[in-house]
Structures are given as structure tokens and as C-alpha cells.
C-alpha positions in Angstrom: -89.4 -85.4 67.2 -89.5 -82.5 64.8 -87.0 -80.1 63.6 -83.7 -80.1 64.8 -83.2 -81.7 68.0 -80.9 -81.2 70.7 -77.7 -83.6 70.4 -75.8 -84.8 73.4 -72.9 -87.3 73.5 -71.7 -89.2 76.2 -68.7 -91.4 76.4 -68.9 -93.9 79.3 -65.4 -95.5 80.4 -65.4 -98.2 83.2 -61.8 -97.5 85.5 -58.8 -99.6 85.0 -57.8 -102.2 86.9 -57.5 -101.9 90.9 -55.0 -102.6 93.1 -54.9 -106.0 94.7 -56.2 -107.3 91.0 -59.7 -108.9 89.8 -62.0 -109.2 93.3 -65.5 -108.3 94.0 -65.1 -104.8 95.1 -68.7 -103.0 94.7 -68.5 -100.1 97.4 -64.9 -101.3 98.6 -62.5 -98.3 97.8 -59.3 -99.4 96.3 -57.3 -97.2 94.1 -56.5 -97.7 90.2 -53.1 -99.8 90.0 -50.4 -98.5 88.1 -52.1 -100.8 85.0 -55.2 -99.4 86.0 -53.7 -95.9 85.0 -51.8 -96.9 82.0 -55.3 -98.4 80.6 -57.3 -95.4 81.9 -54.8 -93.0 80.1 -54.5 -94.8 76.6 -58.4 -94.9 76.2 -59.3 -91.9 75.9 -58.7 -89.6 73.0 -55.9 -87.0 72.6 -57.8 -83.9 71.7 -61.1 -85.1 72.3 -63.0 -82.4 73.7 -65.7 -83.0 76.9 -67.8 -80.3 78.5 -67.9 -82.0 81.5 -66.5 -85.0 83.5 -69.0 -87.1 85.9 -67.5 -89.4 88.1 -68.8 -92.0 90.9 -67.2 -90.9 94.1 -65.3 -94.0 94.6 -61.5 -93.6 94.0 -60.8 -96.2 91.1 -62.6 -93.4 89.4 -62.5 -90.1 90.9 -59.0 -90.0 91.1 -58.1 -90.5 87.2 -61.7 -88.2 86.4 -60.1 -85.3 88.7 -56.7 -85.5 86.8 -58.5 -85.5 83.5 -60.9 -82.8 84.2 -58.0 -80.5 85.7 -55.7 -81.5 82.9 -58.6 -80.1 80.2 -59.5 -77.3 82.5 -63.0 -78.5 82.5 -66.0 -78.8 85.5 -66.1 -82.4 87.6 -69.2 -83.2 89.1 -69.6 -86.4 91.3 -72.4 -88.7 91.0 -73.2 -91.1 94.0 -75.8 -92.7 92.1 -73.5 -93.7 89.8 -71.5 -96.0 92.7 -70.5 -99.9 92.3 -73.8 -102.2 92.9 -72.7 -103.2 96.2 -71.7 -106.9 96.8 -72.6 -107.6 100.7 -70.6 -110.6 101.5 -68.6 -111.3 98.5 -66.8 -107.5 98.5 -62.8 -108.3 98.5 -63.2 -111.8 97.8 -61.4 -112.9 94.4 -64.0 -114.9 92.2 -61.8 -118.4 92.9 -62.5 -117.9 96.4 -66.1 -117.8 96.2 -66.1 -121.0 94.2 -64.5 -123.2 96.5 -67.1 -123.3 99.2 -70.5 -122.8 96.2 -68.7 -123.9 92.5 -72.1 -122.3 90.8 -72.9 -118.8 92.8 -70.9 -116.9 90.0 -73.3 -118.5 86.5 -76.2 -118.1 89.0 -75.0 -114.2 88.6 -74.2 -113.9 85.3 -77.5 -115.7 84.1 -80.1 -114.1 86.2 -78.8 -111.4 87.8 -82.2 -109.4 88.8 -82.9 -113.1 90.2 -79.7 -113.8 92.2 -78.1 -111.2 94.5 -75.0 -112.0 96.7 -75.9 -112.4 100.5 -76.2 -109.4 101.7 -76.0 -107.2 98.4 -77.5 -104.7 96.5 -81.1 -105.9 94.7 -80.1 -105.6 91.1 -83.6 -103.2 90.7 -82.5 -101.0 93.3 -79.0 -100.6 91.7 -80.9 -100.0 88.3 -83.4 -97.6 89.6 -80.9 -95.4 91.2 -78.0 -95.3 88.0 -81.2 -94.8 86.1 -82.1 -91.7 87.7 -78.6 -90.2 87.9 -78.5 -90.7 84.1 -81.6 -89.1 83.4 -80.8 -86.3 85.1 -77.3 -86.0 83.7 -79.2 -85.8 80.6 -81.4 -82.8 81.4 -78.3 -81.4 83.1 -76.0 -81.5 80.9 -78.3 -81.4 77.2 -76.7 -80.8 74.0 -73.4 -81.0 75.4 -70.7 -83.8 75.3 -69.8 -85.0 78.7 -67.7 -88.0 80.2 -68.6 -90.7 82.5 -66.3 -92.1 84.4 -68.0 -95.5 85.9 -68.0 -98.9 86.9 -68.9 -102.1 85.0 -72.2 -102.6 86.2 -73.2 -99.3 86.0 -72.0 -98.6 82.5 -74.4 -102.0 81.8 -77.2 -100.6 83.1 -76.8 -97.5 81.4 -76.4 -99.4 78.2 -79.3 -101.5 79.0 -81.9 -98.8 79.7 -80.5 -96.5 76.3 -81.0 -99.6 74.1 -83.9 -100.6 75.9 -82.4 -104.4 76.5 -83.7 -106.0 79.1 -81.7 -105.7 82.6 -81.3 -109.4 83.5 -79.4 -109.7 80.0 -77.2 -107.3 81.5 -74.1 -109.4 81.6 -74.9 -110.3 77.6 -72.4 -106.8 77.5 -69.1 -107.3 77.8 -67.4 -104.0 79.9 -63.6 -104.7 80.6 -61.5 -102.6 82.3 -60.9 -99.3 80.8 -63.8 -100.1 78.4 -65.0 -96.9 76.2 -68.5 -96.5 74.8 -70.5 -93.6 73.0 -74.4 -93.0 73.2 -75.5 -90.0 71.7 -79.3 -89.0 72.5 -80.9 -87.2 69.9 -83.9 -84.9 72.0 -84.6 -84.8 75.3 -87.5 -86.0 77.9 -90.2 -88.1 76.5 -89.0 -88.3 73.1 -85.1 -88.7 73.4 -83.6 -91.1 70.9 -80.3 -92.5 72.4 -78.0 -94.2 69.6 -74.9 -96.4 70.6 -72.2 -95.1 68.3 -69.2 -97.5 69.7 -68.9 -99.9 72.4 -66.0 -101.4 74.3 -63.2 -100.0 72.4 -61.8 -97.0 70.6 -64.0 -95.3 68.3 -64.1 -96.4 64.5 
């Protein structure tokens, strides 16, 4: 990397909480709850200023990204690659559920999750190769600007994982609560892009 390279900065924010409370919900669409946009709205910065807001289509997202881009008068773009990892079988069900008819499915996920996928869900490498891609390009898209993601919890791990270059099954070794806020800024671009994680999982310093 030599001279000056290109700088860009991108917050990632997972959405609040949804409505009907803590439940598998990879591709199922349930809206922010009123929590969910009370913890949406006091993460992000007052005056912090983004070129661009990217959103995954689903509407625990795309409904606080579209009153945040059109409150700052700035361009929303929708990602679908940037949708839930989707559950199969467990989508809706509230983790006590699950645990009554198999006690250890959910520390089977957390520990290996490229080894363990739900019946019927989304192969953790599929769901990594696709966010992947949407972030790369998101990168070329959008370089040397300072853009907002507004995400999910496994996609704002994977994104982590592949910037820092930590291996995906540790995946869940990142802690992404609701309303969660991180920075990586990527100094370059292509080949030779250094991405830097400047905060994670809270306000900045």
C-alpha cells in the first residue's frame, strides 16, 4: 500500500428488538417493536454524517434505514445479500421451545456453527459466501466514503469475521446485541485493503 490510500468507514448496527420478542426469526419478517425503535434510535449518533445507508430488505431493518436515510436526506440502497441466515425449521420458535424436545441443539450452534445447521436451514458457508460478496462490493461501490449498514446479527458476525480475518465457526465468539453498533474502516481497496475495527458493540469511544 503506498501513498495515501483511499479511506472508507462503515458503521454496522444490527436492528432492535422485534415484535413478538427473542425467537429464531432468520427470513421471518416481523417489524422493530416499539423497544426495538427506542434502541435503534439512541445508537446512532446525532450529527454523525453517512453517505449512504444499506439495508437488508427485511423490515426489522428497512423500516428504521428508510426513516434515517429520509431524515438525513441521503441515498438507501437495499442489499438482499445482506438478509438473516435463514433458520428452516426453528424460524418463530423462541429458543425455550426448541429445548424442550433437544436440551443441546442451541450449544451445538453456538460451538460449531459451520458444523451444525438447523433442519432445514441455511449452510453457514452459503450464508457467508453470499454477505461476503455483498460486502465486497459495497466496498468497491461505495469507496472512500462513510456509509451505514443496517443488518442482522449473523450478518454483522460474518462481516466482522471476514474484516479481521477470524475464523467463521468462531463466529458466535462476537457478541452482537440488539441495536449493537460497530466501525470498520478499510484503508485501500481490492487486493490490498486493510480493514481496521475502530469500536465494536457500543457507542464509539
Amino acid at each position: 500500500m503506498s501513498g495515501t490510500p483511499i479511506t472508507t468507514t462503515v458503521d454496522l448496527i444490527r436492528h432492535g428488538e422485534p415484535a413478538g420478542g427473542v425467537r429464531f426469526r432468520g427470513h421471518t419478517d416481523d417489524p422493530l417493536s416499539e423497544l426495538g425503535w427506542a434502541q435503534m434510535r439512541a445508537a446512532i449518533q446525532k450529527g454523525r454524517q453517512w453517505d449512504a445507508v444499506i439495508s437488508s430488505p427485511l423490515l426489522r431493518c428497512a423500516e428504521f434505514a428508510a426513516e434515517l436515510a429520509v431524515g438525513a436526506g441521503i441515498p438507501l440502497e437495499t442489499e438482499a445479500r445482506f438478509e438473516e441466515i435463514g433458520f428452516g425449521d426453528w424460524e418463530g420458535r423462541a429458543p425455550e421451545e426448541l429445548m424442550q424436545t433437544d436440551a443441546g441443539c442451541l450449544d451445538r450452534l453456538w460451538r460449531d456453527p459451520a458444523g451444525y445447521t438447523p433442519p432445514g436451514g441455511e449452510g453457514l458457508a452459503a450464508f457467508a459466501a453470499r454477505v461476503t460478496a455483498g460486502w465486497n462490493e459495497l466496498l468497491c461501490r461505495h469507496a472512500g466514503e462513510s456509509i451505514l449498514v443496517v443488518a442482522h446479527g449473523g450478518v454483522n458476525r460474518v462481516i466482522l469475521c471476514h474484516a479481521l480475518q477470524i475464523p467463521i465457526q468462531n463466529m458466535f465468539r462476537l457478541d452482537v446485541p440488539f441495536a449493537a453498533l460497530s466501525r470498520v474502516r478499510v484503508l485501500g481497496n481490492g487486493a490490498e485493503a486493510l480493514p481496521q475495527l475502530l469500536f465494536h458493540s457500543g457507542p464509539p469511544p
